[in-house]
N, C-alpha and C positions, 0 to 999 in steps of 0.2 A: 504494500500500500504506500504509496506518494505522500510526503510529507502535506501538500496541497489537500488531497483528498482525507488524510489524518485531519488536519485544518476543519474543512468542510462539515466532515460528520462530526466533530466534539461543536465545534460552532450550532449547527442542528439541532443539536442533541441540547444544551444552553438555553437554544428558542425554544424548545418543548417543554423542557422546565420553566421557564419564566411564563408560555402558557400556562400550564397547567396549574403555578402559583398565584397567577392572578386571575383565575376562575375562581380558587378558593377565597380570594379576597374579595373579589364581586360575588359571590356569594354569602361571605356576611355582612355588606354590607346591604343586601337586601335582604338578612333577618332583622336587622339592627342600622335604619335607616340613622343614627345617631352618631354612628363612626364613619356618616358620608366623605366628611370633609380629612381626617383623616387617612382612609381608605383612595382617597384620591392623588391626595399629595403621596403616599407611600408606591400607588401604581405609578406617577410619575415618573417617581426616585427609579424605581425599578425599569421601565422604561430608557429611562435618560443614561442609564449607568449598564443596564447587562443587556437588558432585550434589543436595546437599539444596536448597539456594538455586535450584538451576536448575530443580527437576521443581516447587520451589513457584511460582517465577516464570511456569512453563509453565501451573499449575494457575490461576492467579490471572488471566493476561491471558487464555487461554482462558474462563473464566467472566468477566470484563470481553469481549469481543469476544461471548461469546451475551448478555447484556445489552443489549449496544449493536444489536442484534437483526441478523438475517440468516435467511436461509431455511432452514428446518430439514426440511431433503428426508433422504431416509434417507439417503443417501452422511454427511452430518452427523452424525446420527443415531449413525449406528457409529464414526463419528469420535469423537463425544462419550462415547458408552461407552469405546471403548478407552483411551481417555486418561483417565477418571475410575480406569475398573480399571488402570492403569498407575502413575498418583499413586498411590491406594490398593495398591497390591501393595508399588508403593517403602517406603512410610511402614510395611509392615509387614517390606521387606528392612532400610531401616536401622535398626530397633531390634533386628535380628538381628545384623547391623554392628555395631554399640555394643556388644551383648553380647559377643559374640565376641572383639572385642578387648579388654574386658575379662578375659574366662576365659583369655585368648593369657598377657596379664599375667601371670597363675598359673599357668596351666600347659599352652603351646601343644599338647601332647601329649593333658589328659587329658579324660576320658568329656567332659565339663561341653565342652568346644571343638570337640570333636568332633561330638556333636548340636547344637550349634549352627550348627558349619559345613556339617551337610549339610542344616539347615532355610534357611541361610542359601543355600546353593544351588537349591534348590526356588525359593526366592522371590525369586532373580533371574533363574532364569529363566521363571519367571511377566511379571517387570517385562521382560526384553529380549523375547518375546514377545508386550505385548501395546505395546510402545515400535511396535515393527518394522512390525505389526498397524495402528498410527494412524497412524503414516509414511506409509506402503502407503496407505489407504486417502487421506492428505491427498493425495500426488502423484497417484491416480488423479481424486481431483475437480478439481485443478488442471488436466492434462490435458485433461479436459473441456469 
C-alpha cells in the first residue's frame, strides 16, 4: 500500500469518526434543546479542527492517487463520484456549521438557528450518505 493511499484511508476513516461523533451530539441536542448553543459551538470546534482537515486531506490524496493513475473501471468511477459529492456536500455542511454556531451565539432558540439547523441537517445527511455510499463501494472493490 502507497504511502498516498495509507494517507487517504486513515484520512477517511477520521471523516467517519467525526461523523459519527457528531450524530451523537445532534442527537442530544435534540433530547435536550438547552445545550443548543453549546452543542453548536463544540460541532464547530470539531468541524474547524478535525473534520475539515480530514475530508480535505481525503479530497487531496484521493485526487493525488487518480493522478498517479490507476484503472478507472466503473467500481472507481462511482467511487470517484461519491467522494467528490461527499467533499462537496461537507464544504456546503460546514459553512452551515459556522453559521449556526454563530446564530447559537445570539440566540440558540431563535428563527435565524433554527433554519439553519434544519439546513444544516439536510446537508449532513447528504454528506453521511454519500460518506457511507464510497465506503460501501471502496470495500466492495477491495473484496474483489
Amino acid at each position: 500500500m502507497s504511502v498516498t493511499l495509507m494517507i487517504h484511508v486513515l484520512a477517511a476513516g477520521i471523516w467517519l469518526g467525526c461523523l459519527a461523533t457528531e450524530i451523537a451530539f445532534e442527537k442530544a441536542m435534540a433530547a435536550d434543546p438547552s445545550v443548543r448553543g453549546f452543542v453548536s459551538r463544540l460541532h464547530d470546534r470539531v468541524d474547524r479542527f478535525v473534520e475539515g482537515p480530514a475530508f480535505v486531506a481525503v479530497a487531496a490524496s484521493g485526487a493525488m492517487l487518480l493522478v498517479g493513475g490507476g484503472a478507472l473501471g466503473t467500481v472507481m468511477i462511482v467511487k470517484i463520484a461519491l467522494g467528490t459529492g461527499a467533499v462537496l456536500a461537507n464544504v456546503w455542511c460546514l459553512g452551515l456549521v459556522l453559521a449556526r454556531a454563530e446564530a447559537a451565539r445570539h440566540d440558540p432558540s431563535g428563527d435565524a438557528w433554527i433554519a439553519l439547523d434544519r439546513r444544516q441537517h439536510l446537508a449532513g445527511t447528504v454528506v453521511t450518505v454519500l460518506v457511507a455510499a464510497a465506503t460501501l463501494a471502496a470495500w466492495a472493490h477491495a473484496a474483489t
